[in-house]
PATOR-802518 format. One record per residue (C-alpha): residue in one letter; x, y, z. Coordinates in steps of 0.02 Angstrom, whole numbers, plus 50000, padded with zeros to 5 digits. Each point is the difference from the previous one (the first is absolute). Example, Ala and Ser with C-alpha at 12.3 -4.5 7.8 and 13.67 -1.06 7.14 Angstrom:
<rs>
<r residu="A" X="50615" Y="49775" Z="50390"/>
<r residu="S" X="50069" Y="50172" Z="49967"/>
</rs>
This chain:
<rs>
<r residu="X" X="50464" Y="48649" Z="50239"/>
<r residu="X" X="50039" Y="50077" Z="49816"/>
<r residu="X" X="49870" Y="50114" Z="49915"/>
<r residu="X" X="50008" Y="49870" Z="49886"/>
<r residu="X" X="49938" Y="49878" Z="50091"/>
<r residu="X" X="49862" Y="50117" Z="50101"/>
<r residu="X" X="49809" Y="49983" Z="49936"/>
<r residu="X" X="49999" Y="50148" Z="49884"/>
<r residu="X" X="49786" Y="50025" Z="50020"/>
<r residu="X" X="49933" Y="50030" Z="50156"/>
<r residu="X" X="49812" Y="49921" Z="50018"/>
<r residu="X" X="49893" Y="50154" Z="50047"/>
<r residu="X" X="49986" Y="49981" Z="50192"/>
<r residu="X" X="49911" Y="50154" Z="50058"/>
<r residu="X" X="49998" Y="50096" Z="49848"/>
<r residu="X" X="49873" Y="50090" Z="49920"/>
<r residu="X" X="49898" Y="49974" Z="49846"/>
<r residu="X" X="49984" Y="50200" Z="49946"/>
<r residu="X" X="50043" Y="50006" Z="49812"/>
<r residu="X" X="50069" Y="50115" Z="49930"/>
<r residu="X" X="49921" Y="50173" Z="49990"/>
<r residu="X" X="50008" Y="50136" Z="49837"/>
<r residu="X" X="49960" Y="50162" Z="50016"/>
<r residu="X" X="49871" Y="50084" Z="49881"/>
<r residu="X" X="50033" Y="50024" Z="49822"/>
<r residu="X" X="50092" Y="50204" Z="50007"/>
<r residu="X" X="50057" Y="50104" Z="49862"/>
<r residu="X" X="50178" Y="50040" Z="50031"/>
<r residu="X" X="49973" Y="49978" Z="50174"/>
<r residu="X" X="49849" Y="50119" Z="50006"/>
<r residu="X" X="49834" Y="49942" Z="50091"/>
<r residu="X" X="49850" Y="50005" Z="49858"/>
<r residu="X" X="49849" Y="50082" Z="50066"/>
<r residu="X" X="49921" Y="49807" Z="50051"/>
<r residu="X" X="50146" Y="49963" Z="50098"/>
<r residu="X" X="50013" Y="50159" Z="50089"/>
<r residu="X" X="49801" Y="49966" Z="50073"/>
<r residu="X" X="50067" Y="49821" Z="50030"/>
<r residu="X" X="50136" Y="50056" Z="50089"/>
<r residu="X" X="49887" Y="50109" Z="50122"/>
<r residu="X" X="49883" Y="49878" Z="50024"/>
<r residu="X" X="50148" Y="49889" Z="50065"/>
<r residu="X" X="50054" Y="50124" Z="50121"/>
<r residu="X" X="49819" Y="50023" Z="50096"/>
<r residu="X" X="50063" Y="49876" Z="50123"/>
<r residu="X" X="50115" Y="50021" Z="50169"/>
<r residu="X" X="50091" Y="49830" Z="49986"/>
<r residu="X" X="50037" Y="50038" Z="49823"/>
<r residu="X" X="50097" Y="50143" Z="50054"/>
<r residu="X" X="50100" Y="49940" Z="50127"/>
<r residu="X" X="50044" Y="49876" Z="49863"/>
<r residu="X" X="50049" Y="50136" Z="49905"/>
<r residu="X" X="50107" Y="50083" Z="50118"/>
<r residu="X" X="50100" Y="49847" Z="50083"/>
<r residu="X" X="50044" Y="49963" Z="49829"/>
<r residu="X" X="50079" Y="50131" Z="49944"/>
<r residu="X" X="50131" Y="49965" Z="50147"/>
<r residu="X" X="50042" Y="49826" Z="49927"/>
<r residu="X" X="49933" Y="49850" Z="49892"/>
<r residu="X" X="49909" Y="49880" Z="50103"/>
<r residu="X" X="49913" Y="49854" Z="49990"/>
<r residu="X" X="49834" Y="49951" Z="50050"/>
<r residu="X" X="50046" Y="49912" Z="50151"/>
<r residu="X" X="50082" Y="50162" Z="50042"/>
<r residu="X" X="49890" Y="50096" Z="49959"/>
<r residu="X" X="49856" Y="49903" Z="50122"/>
<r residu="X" X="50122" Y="50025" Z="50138"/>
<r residu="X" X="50027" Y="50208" Z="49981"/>
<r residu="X" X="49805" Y="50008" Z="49989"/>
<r residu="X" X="49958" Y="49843" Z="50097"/>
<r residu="X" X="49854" Y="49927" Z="49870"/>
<r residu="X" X="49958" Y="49862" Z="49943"/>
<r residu="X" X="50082" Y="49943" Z="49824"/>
<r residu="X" X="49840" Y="50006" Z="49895"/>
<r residu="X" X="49963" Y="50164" Z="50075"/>
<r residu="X" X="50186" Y="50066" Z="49941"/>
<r residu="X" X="50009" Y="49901" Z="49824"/>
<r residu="X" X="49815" Y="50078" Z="49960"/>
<r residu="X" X="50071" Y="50171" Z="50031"/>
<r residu="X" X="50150" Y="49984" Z="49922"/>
<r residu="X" X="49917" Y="49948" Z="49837"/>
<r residu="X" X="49901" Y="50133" Z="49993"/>
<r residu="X" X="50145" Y="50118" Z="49995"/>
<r residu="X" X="50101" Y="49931" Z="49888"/>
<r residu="X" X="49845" Y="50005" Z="49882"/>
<r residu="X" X="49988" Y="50172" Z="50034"/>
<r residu="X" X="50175" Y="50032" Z="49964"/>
<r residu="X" X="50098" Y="50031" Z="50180"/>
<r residu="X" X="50068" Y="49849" Z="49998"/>
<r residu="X" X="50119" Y="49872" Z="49908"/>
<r residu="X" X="50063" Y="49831" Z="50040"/>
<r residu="X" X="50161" Y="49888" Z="49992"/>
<r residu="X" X="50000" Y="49816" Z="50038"/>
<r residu="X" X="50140" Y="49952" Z="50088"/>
<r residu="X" X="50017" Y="49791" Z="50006"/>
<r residu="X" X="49856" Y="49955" Z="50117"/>
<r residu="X" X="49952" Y="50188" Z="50049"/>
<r residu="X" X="49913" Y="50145" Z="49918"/>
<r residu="X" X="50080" Y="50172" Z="50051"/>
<r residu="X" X="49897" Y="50167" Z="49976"/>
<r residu="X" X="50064" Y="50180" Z="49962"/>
<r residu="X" X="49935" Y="50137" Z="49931"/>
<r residu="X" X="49969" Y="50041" Z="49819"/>
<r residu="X" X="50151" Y="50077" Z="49946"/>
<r residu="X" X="49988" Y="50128" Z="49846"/>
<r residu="X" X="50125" Y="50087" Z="49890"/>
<r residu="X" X="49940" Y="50159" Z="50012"/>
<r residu="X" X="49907" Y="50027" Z="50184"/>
<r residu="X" X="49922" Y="50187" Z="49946"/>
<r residu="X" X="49870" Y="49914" Z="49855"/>
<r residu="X" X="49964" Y="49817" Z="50113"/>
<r residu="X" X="49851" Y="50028" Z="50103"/>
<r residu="X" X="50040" Y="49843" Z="50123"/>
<r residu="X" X="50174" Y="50094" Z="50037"/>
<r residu="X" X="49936" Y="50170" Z="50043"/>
<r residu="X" X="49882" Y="49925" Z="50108"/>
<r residu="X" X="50135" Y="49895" Z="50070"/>
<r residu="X" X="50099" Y="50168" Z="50041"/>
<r residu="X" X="49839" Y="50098" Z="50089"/>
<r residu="X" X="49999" Y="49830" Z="50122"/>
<r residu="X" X="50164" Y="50020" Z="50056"/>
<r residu="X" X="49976" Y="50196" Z="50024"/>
<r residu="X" X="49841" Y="49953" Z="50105"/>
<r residu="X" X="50082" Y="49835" Z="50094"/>
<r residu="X" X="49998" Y="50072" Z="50163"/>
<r residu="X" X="49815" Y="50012" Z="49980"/>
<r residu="X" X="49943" Y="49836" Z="49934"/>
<r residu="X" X="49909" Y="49879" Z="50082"/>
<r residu="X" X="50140" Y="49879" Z="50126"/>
<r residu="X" X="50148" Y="50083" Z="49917"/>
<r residu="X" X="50128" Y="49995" Z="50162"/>
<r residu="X" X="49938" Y="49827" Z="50034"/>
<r residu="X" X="50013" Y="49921" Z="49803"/>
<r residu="X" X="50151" Y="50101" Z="49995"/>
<r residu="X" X="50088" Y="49919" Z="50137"/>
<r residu="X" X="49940" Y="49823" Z="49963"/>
<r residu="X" X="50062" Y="50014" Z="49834"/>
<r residu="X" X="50177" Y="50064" Z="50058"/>
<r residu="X" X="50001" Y="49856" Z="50097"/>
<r residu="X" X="49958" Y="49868" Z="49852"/>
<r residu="X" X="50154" Y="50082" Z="49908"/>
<r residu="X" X="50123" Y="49987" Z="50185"/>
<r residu="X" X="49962" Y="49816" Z="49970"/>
<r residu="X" X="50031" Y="49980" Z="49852"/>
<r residu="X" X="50167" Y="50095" Z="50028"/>
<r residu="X" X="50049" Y="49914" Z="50146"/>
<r residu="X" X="49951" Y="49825" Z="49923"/>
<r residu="X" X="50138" Y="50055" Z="49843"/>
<r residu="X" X="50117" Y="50074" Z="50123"/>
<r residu="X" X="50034" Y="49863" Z="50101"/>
<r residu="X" X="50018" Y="49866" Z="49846"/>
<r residu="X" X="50131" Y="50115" Z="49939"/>
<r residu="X" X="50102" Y="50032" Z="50168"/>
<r residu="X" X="49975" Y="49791" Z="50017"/>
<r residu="X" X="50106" Y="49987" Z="49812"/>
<r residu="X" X="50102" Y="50150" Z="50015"/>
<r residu="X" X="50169" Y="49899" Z="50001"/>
<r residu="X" X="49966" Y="49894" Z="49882"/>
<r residu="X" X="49890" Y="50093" Z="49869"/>
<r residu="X" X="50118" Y="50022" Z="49852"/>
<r residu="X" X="49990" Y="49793" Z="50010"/>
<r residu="X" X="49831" Y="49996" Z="50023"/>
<r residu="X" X="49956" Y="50133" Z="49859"/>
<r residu="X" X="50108" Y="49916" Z="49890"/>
<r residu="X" X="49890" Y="49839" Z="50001"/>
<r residu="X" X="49856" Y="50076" Z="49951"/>
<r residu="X" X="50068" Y="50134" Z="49892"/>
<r residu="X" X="50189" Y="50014" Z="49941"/>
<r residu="X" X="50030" Y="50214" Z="50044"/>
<r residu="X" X="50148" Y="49994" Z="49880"/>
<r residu="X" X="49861" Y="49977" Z="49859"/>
<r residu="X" X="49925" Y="50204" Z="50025"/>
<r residu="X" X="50150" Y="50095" Z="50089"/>
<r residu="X" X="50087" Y="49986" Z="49862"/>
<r residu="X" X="49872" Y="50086" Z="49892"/>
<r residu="X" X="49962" Y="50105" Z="50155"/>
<r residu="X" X="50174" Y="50072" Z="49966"/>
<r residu="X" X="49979" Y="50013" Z="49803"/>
<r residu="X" X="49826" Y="50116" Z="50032"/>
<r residu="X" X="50066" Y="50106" Z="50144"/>
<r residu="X" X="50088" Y="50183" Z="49943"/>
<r residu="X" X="50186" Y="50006" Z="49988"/>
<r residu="X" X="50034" Y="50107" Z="50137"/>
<r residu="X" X="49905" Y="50046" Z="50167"/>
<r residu="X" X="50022" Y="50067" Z="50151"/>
<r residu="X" X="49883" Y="49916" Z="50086"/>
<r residu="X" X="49893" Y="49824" Z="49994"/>
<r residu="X" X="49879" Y="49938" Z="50097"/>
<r residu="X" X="49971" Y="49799" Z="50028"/>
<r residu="X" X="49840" Y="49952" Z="50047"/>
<r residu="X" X="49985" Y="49839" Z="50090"/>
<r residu="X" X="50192" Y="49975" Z="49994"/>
<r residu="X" X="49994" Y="49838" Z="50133"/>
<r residu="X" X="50185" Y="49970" Z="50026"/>
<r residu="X" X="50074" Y="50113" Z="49871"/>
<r residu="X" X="50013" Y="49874" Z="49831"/>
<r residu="X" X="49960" Y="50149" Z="49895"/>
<r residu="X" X="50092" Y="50136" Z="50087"/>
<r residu="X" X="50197" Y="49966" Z="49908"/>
<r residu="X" X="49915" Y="50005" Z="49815"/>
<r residu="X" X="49902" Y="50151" Z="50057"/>
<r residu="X" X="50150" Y="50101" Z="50073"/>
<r residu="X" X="50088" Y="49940" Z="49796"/>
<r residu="X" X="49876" Y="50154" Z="49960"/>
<r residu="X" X="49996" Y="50113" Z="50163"/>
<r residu="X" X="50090" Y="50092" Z="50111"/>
<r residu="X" X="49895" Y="49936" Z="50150"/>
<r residu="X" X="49856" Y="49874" Z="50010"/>
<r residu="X" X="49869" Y="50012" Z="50148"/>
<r residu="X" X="49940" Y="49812" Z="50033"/>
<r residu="X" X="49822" Y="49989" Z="50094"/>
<r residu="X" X="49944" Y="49860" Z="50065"/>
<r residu="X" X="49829" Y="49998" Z="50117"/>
<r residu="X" X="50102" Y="49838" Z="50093"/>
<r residu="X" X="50120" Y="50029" Z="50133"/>
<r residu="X" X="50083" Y="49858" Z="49980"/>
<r residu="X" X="50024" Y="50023" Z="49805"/>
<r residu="X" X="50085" Y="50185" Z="50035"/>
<r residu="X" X="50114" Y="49888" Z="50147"/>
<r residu="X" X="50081" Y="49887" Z="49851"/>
<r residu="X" X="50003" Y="50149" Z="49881"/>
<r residu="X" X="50105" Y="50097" Z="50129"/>
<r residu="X" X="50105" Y="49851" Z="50025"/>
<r residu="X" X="50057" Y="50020" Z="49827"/>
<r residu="X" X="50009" Y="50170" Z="49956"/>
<r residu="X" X="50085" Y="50042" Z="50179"/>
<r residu="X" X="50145" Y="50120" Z="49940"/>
<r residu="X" X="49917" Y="50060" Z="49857"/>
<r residu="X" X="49937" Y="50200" Z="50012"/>
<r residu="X" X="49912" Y="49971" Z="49809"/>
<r residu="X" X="49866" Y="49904" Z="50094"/>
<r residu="X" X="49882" Y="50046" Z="50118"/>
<r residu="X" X="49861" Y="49873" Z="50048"/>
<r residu="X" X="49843" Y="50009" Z="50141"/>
<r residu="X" X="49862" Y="49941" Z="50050"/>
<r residu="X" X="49807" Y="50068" Z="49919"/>
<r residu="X" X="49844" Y="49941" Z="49918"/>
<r residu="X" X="50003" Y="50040" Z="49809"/>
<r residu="X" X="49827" Y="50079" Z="50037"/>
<r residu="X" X="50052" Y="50128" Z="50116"/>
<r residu="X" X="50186" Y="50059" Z="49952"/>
<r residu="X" X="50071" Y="50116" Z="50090"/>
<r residu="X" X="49976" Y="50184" Z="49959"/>
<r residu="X" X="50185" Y="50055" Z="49991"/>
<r residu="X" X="50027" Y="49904" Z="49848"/>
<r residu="X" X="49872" Y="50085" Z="49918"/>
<r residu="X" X="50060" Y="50046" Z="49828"/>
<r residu="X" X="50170" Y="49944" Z="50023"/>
<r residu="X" X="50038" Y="49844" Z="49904"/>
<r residu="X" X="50071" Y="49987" Z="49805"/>
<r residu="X" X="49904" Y="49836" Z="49988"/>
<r residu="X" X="49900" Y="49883" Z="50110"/>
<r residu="X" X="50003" Y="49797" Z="49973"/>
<r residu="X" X="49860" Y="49891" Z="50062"/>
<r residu="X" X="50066" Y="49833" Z="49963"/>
<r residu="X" X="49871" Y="49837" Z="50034"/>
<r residu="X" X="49918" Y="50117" Z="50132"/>
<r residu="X" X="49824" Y="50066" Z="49956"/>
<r residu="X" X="49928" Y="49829" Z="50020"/>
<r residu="X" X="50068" Y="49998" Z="50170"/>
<r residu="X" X="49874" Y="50170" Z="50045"/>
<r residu="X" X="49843" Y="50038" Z="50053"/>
<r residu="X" X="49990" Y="50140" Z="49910"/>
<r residu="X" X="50095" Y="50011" Z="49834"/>
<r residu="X" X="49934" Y="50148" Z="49930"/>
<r residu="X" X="50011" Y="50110" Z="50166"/>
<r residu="X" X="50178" Y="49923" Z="49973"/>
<r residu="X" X="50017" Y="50070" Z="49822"/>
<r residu="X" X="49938" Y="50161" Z="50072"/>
<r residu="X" X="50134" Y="50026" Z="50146"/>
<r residu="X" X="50119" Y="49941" Z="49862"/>
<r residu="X" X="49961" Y="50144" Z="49876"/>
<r residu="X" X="50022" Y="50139" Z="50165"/>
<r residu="X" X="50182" Y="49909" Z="50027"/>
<r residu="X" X="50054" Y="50034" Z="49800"/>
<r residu="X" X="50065" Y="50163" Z="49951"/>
<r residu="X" X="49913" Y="50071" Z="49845"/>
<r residu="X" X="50029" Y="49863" Z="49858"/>
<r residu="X" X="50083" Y="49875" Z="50114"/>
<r residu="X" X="49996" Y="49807" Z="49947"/>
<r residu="X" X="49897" Y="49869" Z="50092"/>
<r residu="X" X="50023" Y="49831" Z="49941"/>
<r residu="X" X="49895" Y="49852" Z="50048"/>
<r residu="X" X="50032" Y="49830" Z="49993"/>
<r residu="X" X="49854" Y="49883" Z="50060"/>
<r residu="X" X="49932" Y="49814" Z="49956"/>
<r residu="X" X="49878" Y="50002" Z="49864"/>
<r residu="X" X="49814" Y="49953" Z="50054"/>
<r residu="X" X="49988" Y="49817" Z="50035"/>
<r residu="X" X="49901" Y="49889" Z="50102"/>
<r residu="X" X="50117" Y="49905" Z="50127"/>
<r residu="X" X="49937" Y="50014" Z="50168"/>
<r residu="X" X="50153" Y="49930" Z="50101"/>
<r residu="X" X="50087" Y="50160" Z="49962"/>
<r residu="X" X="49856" Y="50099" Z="50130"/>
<r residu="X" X="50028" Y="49830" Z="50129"/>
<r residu="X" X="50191" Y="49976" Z="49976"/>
<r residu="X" X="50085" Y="50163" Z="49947"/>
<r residu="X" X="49872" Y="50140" Z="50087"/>
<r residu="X" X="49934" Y="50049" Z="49829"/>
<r residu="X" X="49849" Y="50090" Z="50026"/>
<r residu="X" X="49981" Y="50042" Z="49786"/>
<r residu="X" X="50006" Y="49856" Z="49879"/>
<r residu="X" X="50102" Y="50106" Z="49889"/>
<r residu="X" X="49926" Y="50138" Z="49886"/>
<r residu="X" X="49941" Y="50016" Z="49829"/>
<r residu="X" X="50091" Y="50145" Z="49895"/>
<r residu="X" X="49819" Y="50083" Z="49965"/>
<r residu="X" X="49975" Y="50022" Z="50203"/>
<r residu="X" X="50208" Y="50053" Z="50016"/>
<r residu="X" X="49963" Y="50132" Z="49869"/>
<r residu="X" X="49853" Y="50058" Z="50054"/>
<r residu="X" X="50064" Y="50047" Z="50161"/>
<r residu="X" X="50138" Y="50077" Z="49964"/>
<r residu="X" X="49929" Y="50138" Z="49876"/>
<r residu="X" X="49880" Y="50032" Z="50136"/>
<r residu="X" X="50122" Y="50029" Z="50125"/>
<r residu="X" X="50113" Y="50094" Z="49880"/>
<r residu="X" X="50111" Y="49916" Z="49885"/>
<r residu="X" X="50016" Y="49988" Z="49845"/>
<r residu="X" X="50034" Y="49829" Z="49922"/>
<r residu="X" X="50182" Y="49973" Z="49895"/>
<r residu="X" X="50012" Y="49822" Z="50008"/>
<r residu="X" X="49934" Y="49812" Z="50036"/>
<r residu="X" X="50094" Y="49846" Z="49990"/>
<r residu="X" X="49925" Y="49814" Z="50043"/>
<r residu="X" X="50140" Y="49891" Z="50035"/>
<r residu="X" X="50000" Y="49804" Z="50001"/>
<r residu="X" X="50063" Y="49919" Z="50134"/>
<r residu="X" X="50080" Y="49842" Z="50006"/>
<r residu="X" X="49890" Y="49959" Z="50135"/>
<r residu="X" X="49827" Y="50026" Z="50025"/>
<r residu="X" X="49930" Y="50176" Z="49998"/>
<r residu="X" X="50024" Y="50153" Z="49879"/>
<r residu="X" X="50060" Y="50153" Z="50044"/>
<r residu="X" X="49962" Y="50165" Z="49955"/>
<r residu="X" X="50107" Y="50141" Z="49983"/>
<r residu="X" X="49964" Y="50178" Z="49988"/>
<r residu="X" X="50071" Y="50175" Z="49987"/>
<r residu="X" X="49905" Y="50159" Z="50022"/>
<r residu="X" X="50030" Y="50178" Z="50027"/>
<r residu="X" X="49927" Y="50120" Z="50110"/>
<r residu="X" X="49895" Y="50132" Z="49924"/>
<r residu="X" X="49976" Y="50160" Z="50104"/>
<r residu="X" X="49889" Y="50015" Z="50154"/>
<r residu="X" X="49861" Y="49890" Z="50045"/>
</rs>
């Protein structure tokens, strides 16, 4: 069956009614004096806490979130609202779900809700259930993981087909090319499946790294690339790269695979450690939209992103912002494209 012909809206089986939540009115990110007595108020409360601190591991939703703590719903959506009116928290709806994350702020030092966010993770040890939330939560993401993992080492073979009926790749690699510097030593493609992307990438570079967090995606890669000492390509989670490329690539290129992760600003971070001093990263991603057969039928776990949420992200993990591009397609999403440059250290 055809995209085409799929039911593009899900009916909201299981889903939860949570709107969505907006933190208190700030000045330039800085608490005002009624927030700040909110905001202490809101954290006189245990639960609340370990709310607090499973989130800053990863977005999750409320069903999630009930099975880390093991409460009721009510319980969880009651305490949740009263954090995001106190500023700690923000929202995204995603299709049928709401995912929560903390409040993220351009400048850390003056936001009251992101200091405090720092002391809890330099107390963790000591909070309330920490080892136990900890490992639950872990857990929730190892699903989720596993659950994209195996839909991807199902397709590897045939996912340059597969891709292409959703999304023609020849549409952004192309201006993937155009954005990327002249000359570099070294790339790094994130999420590289099979390799599409790797022979415009080496056009630019005198090696290209492919990462892929499926073993079966790095098999077909290898399969292509066999005799070829420009590319090297393994096995990781974009989350968790490895340490000896720390600082070592010209550019890194994370092509239609942030909505793939549990974690895309953790992501962004490990990204800006793997760029040397005013490297490139260049994202290309689906614009925010609402079709929930890509989470059932392509392991999507992100209905795309808006610009606002790309941007905001990436200055607060350490870019700076050069360029954004939405692209039509001649099917049905939009994609965003994106170049930034690392700024110095986080």
């Amino acid at each position: 069956m055809s995209l085409k012909d799929m039911s593009l809206e899900r009916e909201s089986v299981g889903t939860y009614s949570d709107s969505i939540l907006v933190a208190p009115s700030t000045t330039k990110g800085v608490f005002q004096d009624r927030d700040i007595l909110l905001a202490i108020k809101a954290l006189s409360d245990e639960t609340r806490i370990r709310v607090l601190r499973i989130l800053s591991i990863a977005p999750l939703n409320v069903q999630e979130i009930t099975e880390v703590l093991d409460m009721g719903q009510s319980r969880i959506s009651r305490h949740l609202k009263i954090l995001a009116d106190a500023g700690f928290l923000t929202s995204q709806r995603e299709g049928s779900w709401v995912y929560y994350s903390p409040k993220v702020s351009n400048d850390d030092a003056q936001d009251f809700s992101a200091r405090f966010h720092t002391l809890l993770l330099d107390f963790e040890k000591s909070l309330p259930h920490s080892e136990q939330d900890l490992v639950k939560t872990k857990d929730i993401l190892k699903q989720r993981d596993l659950k994209r993992s195996k839909y991807f080492d199902d397709v590897a073979q045939n996912w340059e087909s597969i891709q292409s009926d959703v999304l023609d790749p020849v549409l952004y690699r192309n201006k993937i090319l155009d954005l990327l510097p002249e000359h570099s030593s070294r790339i790094l493609d994130l999420g590289c499946g099979p390799g599409g992307l790797i022979p415009y990438l080496l056009m630019k570079s005198q090696e290209v790294i492919g990462i892929d967090s499926s073993e079966k995606m790095i098999k077909e890669a290898k399969s292509s690339f066999l005799n070829n000492s420009q590319v090297q390509l393994f096995t990781s989670e974009i989350e968790t790269l490895p340490e000896n490329l720390v600082q070592s690539a010209d550019s890194v290129v994370a092509s239609m695979v942030l909505h793939h992760l549990s974690n895309p600003p953790q992501a962004m971070k490990e990204i800006h450690k793997v760029l040397k001093d005013d490297g490139t990263f260049i994202i290309v991603d689906l614009k925010k939209h609402n079709q929930e057969i890509m989470r059932d039928n392509f392991a999507d776990l992100w209905l795309g992103f808006e610009s606002e949420l790309l941007t905001d992200w990436l200055n607060h993990t350490g870019f700076s912002l050069e360029s954004i591009e939405e692209v039509e397609s001649q099917k049905y999403f939009k994609v965003l494209i994106i170049k930034a440059k690392k700024r110095g250290g986080l």
